[in-house]
Backbone atoms as SQL, in Angstrom:
CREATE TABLE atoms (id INTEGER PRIMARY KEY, chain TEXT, resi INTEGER, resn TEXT, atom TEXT, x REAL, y REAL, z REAL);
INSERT INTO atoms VALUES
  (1, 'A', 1, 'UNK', 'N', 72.807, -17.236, -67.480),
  (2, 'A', 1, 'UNK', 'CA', 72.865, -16.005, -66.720),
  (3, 'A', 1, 'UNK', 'C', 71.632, -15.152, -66.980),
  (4, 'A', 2, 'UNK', 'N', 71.397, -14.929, -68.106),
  (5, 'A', 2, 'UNK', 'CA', 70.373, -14.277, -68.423),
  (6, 'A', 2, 'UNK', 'C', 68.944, -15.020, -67.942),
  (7, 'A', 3, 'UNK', 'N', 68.723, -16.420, -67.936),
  (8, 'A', 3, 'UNK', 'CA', 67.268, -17.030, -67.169),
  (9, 'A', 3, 'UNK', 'C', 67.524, -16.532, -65.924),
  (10, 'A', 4, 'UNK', 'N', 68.396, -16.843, -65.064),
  (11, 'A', 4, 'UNK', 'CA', 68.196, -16.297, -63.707),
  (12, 'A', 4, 'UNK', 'C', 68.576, -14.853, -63.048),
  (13, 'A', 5, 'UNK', 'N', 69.057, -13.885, -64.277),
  (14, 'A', 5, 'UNK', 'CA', 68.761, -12.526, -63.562),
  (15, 'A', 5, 'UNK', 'C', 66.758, -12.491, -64.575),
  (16, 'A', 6, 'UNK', 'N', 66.379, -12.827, -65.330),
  (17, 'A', 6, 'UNK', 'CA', 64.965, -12.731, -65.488),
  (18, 'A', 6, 'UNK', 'C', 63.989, -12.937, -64.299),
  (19, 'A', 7, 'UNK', 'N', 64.412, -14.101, -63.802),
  (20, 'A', 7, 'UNK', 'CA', 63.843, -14.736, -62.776),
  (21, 'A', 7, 'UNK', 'C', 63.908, -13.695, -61.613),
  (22, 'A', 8, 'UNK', 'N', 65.141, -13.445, -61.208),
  (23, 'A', 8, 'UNK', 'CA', 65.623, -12.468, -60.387),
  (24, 'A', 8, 'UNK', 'C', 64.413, -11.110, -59.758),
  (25, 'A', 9, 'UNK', 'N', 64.891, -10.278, -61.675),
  (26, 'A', 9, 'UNK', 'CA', 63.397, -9.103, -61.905),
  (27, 'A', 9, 'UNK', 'C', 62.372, -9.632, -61.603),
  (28, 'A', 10, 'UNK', 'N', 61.849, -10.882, -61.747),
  (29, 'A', 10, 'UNK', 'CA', 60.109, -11.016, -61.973),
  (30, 'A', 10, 'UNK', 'C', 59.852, -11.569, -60.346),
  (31, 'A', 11, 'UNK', 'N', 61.209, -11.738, -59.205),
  (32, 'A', 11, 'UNK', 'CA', 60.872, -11.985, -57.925),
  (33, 'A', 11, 'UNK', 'C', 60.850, -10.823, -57.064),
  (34, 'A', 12, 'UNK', 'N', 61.909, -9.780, -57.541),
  (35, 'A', 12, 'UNK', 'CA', 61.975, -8.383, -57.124),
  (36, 'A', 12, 'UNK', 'C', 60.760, -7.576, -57.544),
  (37, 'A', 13, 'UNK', 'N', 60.197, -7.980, -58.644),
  (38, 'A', 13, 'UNK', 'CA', 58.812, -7.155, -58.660),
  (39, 'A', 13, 'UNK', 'C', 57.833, -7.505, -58.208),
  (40, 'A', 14, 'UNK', 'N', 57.831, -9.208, -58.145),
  (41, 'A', 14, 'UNK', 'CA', 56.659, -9.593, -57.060),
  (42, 'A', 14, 'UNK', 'C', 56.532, -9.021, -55.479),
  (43, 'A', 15, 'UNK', 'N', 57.635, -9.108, -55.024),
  (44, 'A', 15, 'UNK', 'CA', 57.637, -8.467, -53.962),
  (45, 'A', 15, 'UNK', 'C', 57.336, -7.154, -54.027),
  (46, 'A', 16, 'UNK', 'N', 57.755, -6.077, -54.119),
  (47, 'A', 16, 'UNK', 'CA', 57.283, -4.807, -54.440),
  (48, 'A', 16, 'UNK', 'C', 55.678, -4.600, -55.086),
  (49, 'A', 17, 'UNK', 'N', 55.412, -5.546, -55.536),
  (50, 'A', 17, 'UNK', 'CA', 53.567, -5.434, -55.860),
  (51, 'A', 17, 'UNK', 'C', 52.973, -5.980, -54.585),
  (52, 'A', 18, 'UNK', 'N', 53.769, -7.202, -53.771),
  (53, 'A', 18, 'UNK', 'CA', 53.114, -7.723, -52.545),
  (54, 'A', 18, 'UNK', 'C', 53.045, -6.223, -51.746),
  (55, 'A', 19, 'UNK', 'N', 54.454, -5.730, -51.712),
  (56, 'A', 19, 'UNK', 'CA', 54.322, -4.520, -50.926),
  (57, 'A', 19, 'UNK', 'C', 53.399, -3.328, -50.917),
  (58, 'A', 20, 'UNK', 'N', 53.144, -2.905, -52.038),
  (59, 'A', 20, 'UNK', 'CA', 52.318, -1.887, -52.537),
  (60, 'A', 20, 'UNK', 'C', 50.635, -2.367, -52.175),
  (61, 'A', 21, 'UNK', 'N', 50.715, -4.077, -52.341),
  (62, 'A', 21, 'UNK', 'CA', 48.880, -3.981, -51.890),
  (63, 'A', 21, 'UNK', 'C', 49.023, -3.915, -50.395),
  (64, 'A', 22, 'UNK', 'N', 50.429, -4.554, -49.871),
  (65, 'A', 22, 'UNK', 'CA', 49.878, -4.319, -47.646),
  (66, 'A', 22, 'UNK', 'C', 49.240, -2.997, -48.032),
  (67, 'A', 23, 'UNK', 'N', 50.472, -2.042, -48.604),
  (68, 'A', 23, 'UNK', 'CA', 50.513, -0.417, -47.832),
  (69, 'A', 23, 'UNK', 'C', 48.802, -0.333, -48.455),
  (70, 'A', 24, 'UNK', 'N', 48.636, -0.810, -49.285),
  (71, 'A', 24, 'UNK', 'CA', 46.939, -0.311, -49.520),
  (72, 'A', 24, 'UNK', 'C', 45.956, -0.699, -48.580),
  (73, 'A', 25, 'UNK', 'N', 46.392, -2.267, -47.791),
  (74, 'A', 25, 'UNK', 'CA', 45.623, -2.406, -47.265),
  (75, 'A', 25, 'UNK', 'C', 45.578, -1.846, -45.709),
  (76, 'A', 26, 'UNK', 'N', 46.996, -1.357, -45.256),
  (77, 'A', 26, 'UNK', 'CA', 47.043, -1.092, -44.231),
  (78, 'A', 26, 'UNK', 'C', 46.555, 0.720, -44.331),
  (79, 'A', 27, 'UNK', 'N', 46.599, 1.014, -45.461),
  (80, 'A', 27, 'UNK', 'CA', 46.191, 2.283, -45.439),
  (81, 'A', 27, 'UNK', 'C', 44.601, 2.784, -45.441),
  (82, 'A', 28, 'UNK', 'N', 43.855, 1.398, -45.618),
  (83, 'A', 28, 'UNK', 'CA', 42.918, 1.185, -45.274),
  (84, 'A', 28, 'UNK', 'C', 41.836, 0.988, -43.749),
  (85, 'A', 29, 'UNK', 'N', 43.084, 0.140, -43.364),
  (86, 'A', 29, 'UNK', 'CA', 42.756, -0.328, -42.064),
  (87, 'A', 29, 'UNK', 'C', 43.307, 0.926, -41.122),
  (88, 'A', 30, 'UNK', 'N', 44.062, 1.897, -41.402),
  (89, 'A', 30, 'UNK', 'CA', 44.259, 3.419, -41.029),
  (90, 'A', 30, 'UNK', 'C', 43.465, 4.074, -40.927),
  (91, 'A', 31, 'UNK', 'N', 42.833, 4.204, -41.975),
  (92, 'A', 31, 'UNK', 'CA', 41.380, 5.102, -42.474),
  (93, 'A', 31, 'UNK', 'C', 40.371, 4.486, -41.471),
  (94, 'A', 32, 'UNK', 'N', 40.162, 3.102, -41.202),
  (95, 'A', 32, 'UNK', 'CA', 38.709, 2.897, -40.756),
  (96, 'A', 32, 'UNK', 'C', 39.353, 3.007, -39.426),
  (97, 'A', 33, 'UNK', 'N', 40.598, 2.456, -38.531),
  (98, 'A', 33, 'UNK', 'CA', 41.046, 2.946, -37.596),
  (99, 'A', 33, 'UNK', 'C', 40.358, 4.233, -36.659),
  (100, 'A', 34, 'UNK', 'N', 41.134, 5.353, -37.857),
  (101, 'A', 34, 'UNK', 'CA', 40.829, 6.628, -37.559),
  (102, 'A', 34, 'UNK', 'C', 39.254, 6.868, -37.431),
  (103, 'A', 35, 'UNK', 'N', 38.452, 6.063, -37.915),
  (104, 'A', 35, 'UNK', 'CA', 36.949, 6.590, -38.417),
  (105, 'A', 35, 'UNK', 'C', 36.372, 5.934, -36.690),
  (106, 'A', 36, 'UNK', 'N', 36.978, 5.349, -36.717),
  (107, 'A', 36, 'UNK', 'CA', 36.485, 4.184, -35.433),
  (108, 'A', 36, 'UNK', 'C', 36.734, 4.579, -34.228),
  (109, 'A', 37, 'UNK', 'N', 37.540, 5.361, -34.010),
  (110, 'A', 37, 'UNK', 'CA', 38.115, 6.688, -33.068),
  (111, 'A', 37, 'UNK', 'C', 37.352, 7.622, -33.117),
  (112, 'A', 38, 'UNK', 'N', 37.058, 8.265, -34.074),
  (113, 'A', 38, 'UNK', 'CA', 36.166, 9.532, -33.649),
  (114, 'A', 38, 'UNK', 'C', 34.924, 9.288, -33.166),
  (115, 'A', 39, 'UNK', 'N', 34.264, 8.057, -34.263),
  (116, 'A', 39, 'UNK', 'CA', 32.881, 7.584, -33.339),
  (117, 'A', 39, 'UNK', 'C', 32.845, 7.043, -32.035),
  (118, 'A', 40, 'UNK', 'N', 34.161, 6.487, -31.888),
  (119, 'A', 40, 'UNK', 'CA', 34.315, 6.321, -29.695),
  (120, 'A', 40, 'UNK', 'C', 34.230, 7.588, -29.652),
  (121, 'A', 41, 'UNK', 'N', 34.715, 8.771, -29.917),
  (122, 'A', 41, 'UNK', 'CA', 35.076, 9.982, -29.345),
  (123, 'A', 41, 'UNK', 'C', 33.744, 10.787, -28.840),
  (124, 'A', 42, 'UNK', 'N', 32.858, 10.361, -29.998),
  (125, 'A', 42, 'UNK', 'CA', 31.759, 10.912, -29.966),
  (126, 'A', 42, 'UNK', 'C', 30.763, 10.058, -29.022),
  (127, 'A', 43, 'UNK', 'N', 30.774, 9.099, -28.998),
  (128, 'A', 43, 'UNK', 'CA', 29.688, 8.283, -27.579),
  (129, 'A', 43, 'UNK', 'C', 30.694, 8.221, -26.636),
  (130, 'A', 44, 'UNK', 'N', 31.824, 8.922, -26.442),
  (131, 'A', 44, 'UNK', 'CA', 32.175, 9.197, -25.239),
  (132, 'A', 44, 'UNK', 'C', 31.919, 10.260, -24.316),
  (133, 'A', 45, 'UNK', 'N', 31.936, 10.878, -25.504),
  (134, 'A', 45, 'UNK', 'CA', 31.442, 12.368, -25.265),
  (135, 'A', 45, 'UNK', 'C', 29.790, 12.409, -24.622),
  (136, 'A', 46, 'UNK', 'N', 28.998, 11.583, -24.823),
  (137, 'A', 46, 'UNK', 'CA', 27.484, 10.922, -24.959),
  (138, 'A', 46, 'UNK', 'C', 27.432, 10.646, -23.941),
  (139, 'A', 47, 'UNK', 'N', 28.514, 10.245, -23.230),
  (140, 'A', 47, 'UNK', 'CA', 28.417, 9.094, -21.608),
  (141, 'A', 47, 'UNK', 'C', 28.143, 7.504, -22.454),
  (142, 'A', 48, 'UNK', 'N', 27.868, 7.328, -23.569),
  (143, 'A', 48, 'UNK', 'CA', 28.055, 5.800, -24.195),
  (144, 'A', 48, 'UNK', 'C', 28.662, 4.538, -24.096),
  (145, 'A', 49, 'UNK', 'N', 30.039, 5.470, -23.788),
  (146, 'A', 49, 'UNK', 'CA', 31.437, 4.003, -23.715),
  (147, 'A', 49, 'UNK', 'C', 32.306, 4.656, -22.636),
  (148, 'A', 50, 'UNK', 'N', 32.702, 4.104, -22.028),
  (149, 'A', 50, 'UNK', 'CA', 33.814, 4.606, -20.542),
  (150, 'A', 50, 'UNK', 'C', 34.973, 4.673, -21.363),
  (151, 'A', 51, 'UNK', 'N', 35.747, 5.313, -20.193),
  (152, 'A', 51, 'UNK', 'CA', 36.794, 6.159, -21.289),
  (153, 'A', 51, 'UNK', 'C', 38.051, 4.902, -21.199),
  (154, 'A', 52, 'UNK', 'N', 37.792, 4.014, -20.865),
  (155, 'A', 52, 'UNK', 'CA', 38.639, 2.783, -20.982),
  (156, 'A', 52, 'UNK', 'C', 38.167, 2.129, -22.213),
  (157, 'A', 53, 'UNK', 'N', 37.085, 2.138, -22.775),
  (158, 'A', 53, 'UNK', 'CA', 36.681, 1.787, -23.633),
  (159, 'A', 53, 'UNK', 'C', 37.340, 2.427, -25.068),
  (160, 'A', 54, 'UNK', 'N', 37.138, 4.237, -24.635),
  (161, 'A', 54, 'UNK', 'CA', 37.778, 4.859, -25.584),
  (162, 'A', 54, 'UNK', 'C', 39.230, 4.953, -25.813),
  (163, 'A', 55, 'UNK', 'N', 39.810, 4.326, -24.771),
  (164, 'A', 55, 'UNK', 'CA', 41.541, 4.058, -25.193),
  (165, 'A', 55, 'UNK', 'C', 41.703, 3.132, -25.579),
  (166, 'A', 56, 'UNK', 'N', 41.007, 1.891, -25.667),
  (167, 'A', 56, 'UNK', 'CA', 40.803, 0.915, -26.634),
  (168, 'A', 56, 'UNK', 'C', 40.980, 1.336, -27.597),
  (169, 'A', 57, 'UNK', 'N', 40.415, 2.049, -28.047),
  (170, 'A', 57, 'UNK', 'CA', 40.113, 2.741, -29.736),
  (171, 'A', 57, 'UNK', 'C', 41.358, 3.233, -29.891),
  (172, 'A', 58, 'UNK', 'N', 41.806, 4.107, -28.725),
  (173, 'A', 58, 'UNK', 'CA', 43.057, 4.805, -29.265),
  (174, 'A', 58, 'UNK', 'C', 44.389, 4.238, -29.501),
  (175, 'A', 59, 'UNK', 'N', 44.567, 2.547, -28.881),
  (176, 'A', 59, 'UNK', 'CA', 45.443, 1.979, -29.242),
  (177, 'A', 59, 'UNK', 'C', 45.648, 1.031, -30.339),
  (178, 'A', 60, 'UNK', 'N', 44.047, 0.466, -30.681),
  (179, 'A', 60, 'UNK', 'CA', 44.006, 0.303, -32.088),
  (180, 'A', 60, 'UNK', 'C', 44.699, 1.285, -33.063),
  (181, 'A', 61, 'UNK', 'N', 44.043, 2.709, -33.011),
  (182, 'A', 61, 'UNK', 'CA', 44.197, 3.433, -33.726),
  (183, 'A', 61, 'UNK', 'C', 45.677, 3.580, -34.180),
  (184, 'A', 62, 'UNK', 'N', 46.381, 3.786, -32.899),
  (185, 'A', 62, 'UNK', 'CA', 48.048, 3.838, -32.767),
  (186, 'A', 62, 'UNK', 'C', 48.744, 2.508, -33.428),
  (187, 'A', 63, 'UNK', 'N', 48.129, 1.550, -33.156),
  (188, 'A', 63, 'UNK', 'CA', 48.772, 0.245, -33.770),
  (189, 'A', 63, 'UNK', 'C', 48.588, -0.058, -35.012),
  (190, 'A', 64, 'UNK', 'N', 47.226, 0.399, -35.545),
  (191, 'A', 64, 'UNK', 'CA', 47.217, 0.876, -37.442),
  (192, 'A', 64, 'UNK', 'C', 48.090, 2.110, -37.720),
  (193, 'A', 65, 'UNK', 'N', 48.521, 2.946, -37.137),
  (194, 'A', 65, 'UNK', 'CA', 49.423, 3.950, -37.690),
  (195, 'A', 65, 'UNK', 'C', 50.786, 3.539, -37.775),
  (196, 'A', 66, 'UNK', 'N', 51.061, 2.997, -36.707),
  (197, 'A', 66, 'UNK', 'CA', 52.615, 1.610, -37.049),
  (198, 'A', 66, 'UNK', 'C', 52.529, 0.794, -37.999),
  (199, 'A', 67, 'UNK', 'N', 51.655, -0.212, -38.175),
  (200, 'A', 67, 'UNK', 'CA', 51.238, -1.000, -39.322),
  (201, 'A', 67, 'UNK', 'C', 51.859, -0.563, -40.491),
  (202, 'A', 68, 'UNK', 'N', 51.063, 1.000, -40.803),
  (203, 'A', 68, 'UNK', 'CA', 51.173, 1.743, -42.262),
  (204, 'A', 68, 'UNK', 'C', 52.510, 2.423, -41.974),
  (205, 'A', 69, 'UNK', 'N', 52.792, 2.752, -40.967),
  (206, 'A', 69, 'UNK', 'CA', 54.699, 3.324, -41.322),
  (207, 'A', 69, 'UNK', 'C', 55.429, 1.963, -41.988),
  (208, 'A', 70, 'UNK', 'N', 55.506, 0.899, -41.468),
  (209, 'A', 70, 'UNK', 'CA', 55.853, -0.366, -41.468),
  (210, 'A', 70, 'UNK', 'C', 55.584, -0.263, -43.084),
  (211, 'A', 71, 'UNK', 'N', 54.491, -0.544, -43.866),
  (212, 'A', 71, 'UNK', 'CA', 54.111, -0.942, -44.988),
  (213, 'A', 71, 'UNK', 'C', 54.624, 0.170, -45.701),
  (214, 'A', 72, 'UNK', 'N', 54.472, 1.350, -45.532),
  (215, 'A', 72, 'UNK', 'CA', 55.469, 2.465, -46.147),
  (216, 'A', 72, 'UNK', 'C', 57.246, 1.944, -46.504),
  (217, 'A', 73, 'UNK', 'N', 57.514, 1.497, -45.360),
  (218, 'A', 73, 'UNK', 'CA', 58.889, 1.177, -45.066),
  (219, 'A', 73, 'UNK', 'C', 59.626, 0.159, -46.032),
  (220, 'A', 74, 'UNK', 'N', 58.463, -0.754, -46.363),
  (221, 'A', 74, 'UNK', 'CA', 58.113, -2.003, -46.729),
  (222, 'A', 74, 'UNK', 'C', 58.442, -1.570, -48.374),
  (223, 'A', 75, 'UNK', 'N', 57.237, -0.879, -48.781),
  (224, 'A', 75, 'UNK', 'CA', 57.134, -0.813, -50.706),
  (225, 'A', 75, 'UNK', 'C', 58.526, 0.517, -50.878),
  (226, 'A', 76, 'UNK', 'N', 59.617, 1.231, -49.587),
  (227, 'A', 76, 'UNK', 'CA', 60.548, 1.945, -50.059),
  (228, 'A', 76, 'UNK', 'C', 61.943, 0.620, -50.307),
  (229, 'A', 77, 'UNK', 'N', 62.302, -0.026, -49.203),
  (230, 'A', 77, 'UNK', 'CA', 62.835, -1.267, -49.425),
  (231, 'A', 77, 'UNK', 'C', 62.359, -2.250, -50.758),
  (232, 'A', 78, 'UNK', 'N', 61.101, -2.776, -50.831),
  (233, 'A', 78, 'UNK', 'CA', 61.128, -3.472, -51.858),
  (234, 'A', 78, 'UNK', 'C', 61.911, -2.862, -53.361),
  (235, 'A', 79, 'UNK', 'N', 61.504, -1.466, -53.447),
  (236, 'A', 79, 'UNK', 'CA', 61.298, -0.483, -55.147),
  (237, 'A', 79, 'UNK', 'C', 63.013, -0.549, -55.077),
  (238, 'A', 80, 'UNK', 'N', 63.704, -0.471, -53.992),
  (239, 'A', 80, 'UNK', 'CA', 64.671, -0.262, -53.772),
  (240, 'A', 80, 'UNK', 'C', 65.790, -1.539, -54.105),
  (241, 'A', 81, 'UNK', 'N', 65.326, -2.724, -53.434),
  (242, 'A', 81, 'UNK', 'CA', 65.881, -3.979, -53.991),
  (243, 'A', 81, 'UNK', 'C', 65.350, -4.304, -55.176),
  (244, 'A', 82, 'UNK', 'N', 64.335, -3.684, -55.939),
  (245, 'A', 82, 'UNK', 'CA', 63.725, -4.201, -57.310),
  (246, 'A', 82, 'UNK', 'C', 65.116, -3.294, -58.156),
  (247, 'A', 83, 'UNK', 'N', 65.120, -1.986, -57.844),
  (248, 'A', 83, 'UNK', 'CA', 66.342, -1.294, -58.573),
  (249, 'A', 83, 'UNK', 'C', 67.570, -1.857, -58.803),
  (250, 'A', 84, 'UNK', 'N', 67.847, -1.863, -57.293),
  (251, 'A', 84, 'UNK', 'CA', 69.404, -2.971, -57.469),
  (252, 'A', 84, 'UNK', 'C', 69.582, -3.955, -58.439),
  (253, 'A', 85, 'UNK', 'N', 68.564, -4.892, -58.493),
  (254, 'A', 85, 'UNK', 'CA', 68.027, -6.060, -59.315),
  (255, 'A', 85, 'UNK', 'C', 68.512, -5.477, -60.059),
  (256, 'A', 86, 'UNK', 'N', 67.572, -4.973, -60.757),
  (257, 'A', 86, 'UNK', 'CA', 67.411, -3.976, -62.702),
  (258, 'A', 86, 'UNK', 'C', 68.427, -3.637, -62.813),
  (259, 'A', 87, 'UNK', 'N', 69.703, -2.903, -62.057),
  (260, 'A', 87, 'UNK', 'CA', 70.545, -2.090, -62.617),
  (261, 'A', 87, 'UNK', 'C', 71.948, -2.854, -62.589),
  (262, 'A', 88, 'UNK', 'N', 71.720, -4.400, -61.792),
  (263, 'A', 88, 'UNK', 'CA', 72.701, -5.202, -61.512),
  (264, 'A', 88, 'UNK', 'C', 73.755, -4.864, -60.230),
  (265, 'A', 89, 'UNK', 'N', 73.122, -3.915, -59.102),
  (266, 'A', 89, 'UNK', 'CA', 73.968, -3.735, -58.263),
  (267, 'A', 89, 'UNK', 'C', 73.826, -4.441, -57.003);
């Protein structure tokens, strides 16, 4: 009993560390998202990129902000089944 609630913890925490690097990475890919948007914003503003071009950007942008709710969602569920684990519930 005791090898496989060990086992148990050390799969519940793997997951929850898998989780914690998405949300890093998606919180990343948020950030450059967002960065990647304003510079359309700005050669749109220029006459640079047609404004079809610039909703491109803006649905990237929107689809990295889902991503990172998602990965948020993700490391509250994991910490959450890692607890259960630990506390035996």
């Amino acid at each position: 009993m005791g090898r496989t609630l060990d086992l148990s913890v050390r799969g519940a925490y793997a997951n929850a560390q898998a989780a914690v690097a998405a949300l890093a990475n998606a919180t990343a890919a948020d950030a450059t998202a967002q960065d990647d948007l304003e510079a359309a914003k700005a050669r749109l503003d220029a006459g640079v990129i047609s404004p079809l071009a610039y909703r491109s950007g803006e649905l990237t942008r929107r689809q990295a902000a889902q991503v990172l709710a998602s990965a948020r969602h993700a490391v509250i569920l994991r910490l959450a089944e890692l607890e259960r684990t630990v506390l035996g519930g």
